[in-house]
PyMOL CGO cylinders between C-alpha atoms (Angstrom):
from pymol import cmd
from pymol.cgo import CYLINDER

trace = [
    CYLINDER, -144.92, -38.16, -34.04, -144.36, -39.76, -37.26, 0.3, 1, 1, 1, 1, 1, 1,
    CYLINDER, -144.36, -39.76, -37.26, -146.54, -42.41, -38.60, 0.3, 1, 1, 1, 1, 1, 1,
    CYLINDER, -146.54, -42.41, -38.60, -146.47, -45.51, -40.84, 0.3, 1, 1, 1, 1, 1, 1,
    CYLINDER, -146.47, -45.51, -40.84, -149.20, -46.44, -43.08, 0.3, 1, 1, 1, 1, 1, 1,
    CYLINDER, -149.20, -46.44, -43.08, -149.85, -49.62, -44.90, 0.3, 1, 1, 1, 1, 1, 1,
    CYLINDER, -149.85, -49.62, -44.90, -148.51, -48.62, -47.89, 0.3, 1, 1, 1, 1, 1, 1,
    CYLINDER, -148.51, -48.62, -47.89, -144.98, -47.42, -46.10, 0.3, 1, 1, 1, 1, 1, 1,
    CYLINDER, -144.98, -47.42, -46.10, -144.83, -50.85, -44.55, 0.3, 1, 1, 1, 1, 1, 1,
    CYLINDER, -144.83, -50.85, -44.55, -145.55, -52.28, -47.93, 0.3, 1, 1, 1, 1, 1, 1,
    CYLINDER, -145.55, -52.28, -47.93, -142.67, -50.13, -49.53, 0.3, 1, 1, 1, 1, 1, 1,
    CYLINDER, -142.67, -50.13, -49.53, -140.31, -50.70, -47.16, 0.3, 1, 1, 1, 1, 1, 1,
    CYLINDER, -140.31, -50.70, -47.16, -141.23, -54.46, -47.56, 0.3, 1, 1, 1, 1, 1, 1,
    CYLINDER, -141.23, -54.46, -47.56, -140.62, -54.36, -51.10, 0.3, 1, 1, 1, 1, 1, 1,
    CYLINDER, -140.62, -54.36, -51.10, -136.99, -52.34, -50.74, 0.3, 1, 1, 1, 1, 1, 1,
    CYLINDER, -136.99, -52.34, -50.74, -135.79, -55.20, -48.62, 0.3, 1, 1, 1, 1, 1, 1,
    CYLINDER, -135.79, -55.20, -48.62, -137.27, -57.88, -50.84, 0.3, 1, 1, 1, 1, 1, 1,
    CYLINDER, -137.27, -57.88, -50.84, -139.61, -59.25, -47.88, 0.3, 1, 1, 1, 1, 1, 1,
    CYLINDER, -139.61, -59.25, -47.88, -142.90, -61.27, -49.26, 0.3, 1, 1, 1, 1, 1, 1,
    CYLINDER, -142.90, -61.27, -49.26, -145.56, -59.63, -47.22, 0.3, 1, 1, 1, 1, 1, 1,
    CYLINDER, -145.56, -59.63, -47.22, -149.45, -61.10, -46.54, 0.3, 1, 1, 1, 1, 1, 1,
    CYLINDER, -149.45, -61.10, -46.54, -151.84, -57.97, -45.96, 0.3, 1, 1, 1, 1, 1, 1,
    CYLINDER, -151.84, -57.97, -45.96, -152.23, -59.31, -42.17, 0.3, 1, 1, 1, 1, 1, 1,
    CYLINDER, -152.23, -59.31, -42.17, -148.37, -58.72, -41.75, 0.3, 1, 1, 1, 1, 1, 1,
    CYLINDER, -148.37, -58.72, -41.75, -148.39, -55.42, -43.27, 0.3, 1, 1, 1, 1, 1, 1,
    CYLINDER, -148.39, -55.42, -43.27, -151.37, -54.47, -41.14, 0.3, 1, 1, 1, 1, 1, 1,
    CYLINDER, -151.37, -54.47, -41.14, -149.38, -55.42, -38.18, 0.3, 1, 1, 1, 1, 1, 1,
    CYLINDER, -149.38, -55.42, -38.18, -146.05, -54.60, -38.84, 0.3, 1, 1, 1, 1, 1, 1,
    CYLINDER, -146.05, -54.60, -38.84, -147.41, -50.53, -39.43, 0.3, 1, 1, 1, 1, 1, 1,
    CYLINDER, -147.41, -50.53, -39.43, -148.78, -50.52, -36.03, 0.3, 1, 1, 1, 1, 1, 1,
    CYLINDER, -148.78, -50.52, -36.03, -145.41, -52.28, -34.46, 0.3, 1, 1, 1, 1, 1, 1,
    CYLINDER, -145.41, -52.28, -34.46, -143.14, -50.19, -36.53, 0.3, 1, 1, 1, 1, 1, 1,
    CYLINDER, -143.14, -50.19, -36.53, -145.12, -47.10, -35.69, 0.3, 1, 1, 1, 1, 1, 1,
    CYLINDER, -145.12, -47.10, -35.69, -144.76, -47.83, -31.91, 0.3, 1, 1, 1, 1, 1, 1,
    CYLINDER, -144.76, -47.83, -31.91, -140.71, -48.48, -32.28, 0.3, 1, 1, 1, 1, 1, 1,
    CYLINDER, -140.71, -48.48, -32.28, -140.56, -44.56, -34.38, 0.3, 1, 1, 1, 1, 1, 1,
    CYLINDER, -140.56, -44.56, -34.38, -142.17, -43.34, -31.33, 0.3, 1, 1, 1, 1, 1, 1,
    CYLINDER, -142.17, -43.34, -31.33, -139.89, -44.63, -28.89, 0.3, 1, 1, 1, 1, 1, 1,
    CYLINDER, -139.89, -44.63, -28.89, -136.72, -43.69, -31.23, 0.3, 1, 1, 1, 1, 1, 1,
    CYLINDER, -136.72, -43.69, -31.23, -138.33, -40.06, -31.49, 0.3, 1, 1, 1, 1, 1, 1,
    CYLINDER, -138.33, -40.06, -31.49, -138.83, -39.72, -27.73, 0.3, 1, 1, 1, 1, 1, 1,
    CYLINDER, -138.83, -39.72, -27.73, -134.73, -41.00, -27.14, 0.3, 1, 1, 1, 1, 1, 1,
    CYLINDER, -134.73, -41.00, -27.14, -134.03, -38.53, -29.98, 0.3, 1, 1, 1, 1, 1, 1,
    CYLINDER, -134.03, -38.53, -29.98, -135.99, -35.22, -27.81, 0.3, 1, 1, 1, 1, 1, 1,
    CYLINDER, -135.99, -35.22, -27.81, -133.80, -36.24, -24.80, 0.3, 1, 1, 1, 1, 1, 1,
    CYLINDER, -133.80, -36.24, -24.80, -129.95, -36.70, -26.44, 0.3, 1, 1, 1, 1, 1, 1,
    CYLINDER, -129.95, -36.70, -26.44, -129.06, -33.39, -27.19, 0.3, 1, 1, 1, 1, 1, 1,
    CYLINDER, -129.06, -33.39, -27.19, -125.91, -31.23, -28.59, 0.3, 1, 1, 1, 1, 1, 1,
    CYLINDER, -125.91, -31.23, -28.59, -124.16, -31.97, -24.63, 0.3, 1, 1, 1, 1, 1, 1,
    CYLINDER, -124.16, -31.97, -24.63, -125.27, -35.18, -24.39, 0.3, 1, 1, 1, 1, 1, 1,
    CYLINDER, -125.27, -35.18, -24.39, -122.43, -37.12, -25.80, 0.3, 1, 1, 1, 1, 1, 1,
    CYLINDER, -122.43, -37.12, -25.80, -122.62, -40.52, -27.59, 0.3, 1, 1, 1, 1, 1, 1,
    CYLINDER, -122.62, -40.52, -27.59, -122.17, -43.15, -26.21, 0.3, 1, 1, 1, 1, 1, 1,
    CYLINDER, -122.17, -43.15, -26.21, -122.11, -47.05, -26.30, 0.3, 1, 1, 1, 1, 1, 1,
    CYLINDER, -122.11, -47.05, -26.30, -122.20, -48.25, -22.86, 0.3, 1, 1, 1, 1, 1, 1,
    CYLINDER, -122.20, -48.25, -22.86, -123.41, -46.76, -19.74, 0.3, 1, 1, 1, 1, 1, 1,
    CYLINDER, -123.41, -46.76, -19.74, -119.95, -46.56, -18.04, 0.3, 1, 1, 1, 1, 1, 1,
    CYLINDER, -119.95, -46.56, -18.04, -116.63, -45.85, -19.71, 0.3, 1, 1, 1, 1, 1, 1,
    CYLINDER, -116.63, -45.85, -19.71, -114.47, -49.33, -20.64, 0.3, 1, 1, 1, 1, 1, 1,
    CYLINDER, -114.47, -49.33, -20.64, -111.62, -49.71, -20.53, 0.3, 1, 1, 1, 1, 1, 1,
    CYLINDER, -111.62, -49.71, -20.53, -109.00, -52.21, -21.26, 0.3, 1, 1, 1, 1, 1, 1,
    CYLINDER, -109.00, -52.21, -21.26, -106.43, -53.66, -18.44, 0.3, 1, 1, 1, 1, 1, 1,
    CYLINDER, -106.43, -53.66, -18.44, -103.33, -54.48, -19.50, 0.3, 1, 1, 1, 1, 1, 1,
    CYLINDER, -103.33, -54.48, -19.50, -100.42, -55.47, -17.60, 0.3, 1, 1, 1, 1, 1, 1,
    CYLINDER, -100.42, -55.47, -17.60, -96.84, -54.71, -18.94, 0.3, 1, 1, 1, 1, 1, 1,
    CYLINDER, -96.84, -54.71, -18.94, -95.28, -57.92, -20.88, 0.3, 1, 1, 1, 1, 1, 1,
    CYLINDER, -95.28, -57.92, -20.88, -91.86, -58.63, -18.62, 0.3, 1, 1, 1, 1, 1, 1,
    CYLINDER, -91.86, -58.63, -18.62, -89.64, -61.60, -18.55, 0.3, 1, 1, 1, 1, 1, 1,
    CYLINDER, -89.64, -61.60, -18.55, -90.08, -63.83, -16.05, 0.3, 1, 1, 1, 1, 1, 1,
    CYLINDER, -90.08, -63.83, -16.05, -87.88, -66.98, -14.95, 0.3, 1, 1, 1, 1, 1, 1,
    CYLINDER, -87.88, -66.98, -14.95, -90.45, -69.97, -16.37, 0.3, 1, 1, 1, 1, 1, 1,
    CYLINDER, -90.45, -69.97, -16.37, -89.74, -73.75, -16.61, 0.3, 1, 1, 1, 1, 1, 1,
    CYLINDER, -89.74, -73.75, -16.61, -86.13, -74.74, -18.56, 0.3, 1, 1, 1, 1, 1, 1,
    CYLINDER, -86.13, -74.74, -18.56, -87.25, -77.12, -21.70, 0.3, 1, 1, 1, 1, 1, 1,
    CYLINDER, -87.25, -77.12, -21.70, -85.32, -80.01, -20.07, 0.3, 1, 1, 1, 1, 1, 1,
    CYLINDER, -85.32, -80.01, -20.07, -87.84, -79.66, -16.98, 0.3, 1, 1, 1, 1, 1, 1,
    CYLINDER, -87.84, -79.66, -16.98, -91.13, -79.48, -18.80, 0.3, 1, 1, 1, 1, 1, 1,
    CYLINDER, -91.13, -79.48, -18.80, -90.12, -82.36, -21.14, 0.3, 1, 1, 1, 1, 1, 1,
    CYLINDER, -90.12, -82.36, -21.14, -88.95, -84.66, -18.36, 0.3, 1, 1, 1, 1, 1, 1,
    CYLINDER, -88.95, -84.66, -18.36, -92.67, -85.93, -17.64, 0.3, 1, 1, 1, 1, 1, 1,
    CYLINDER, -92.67, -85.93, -17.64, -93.29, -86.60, -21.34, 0.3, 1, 1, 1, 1, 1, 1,
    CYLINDER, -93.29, -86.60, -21.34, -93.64, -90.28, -22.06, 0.3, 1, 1, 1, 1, 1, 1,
    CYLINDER, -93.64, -90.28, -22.06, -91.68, -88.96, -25.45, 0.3, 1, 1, 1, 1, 1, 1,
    CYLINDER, -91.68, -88.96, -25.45, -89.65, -86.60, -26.65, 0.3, 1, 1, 1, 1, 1, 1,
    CYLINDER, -89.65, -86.60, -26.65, -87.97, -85.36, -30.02, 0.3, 1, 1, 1, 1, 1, 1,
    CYLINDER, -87.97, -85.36, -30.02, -85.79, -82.72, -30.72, 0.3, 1, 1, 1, 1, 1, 1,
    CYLINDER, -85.79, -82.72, -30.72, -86.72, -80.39, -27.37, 0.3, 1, 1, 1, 1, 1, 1,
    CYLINDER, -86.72, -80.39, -27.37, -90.82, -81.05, -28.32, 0.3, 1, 1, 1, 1, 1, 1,
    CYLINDER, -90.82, -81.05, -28.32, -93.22, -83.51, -26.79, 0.3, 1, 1, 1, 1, 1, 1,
    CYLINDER, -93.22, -83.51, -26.79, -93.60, -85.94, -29.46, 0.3, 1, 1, 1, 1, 1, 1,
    CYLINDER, -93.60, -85.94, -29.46, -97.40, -87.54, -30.14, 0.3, 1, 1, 1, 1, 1, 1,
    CYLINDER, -97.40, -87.54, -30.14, -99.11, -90.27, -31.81, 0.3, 1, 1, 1, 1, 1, 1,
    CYLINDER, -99.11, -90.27, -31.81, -99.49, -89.82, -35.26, 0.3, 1, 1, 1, 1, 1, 1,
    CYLINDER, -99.49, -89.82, -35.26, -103.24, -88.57, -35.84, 0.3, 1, 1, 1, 1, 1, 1,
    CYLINDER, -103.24, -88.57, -35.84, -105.80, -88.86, -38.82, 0.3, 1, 1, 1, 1, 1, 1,
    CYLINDER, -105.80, -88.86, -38.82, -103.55, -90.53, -41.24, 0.3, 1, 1, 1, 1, 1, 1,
    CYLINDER, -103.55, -90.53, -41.24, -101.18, -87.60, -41.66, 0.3, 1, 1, 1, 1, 1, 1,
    CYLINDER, -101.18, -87.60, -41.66, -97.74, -88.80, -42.76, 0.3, 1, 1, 1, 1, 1, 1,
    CYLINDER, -97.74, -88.80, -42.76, -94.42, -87.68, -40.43, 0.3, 1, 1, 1, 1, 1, 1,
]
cmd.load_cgo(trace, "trace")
């Protein structure tokens, strides 16, 4: 069991640049304290055939192969367009950009 004085909190404080009041350093040690315990109990249970790990169940990804498929012909998906230009829906002009 390892534990944190004041003046540990205070150093630590000072490493990360962190303006301290003497009621937050005589807080934090008890808080930080408390986490070192719980870190050092986790640390007693993983052992050398315990692997690592970062979630609780293995991930993985699903993929599904990329294959050709018959999809709409350009004629067909530009024959609802109120306009059209050179095979692509053509739009209002927007934010003052020039054409």
């Amino acid at each position: 069991m390892s534990t944190l004085d004041r003046s540990d909190v205070a150093r630590l404080a000072a490493l990360a640049r962190i303006d301290m009041t003497d009621a937050d350093l005589d807080r934090l040690s008890g808080q930080l304290d408390v986490i070192l315990d719980a870190v050092a109990k986790v640390a007693e249970v993983a052992g050398e055939d315990v692997p690592a790990t970062s979630h609780p169940i293995p991930m993985a990804n699903v993929h599904r192969e990329d294959v050709v498929r018959p999809s709409l012909a350009q004629e067909a998906a530009l024959s609802g367009a109120p306009d059209a230009q050179d095979g692509r829906f053509r739009v209002p002009q927007i934010l003052g950009e020039e054409a």
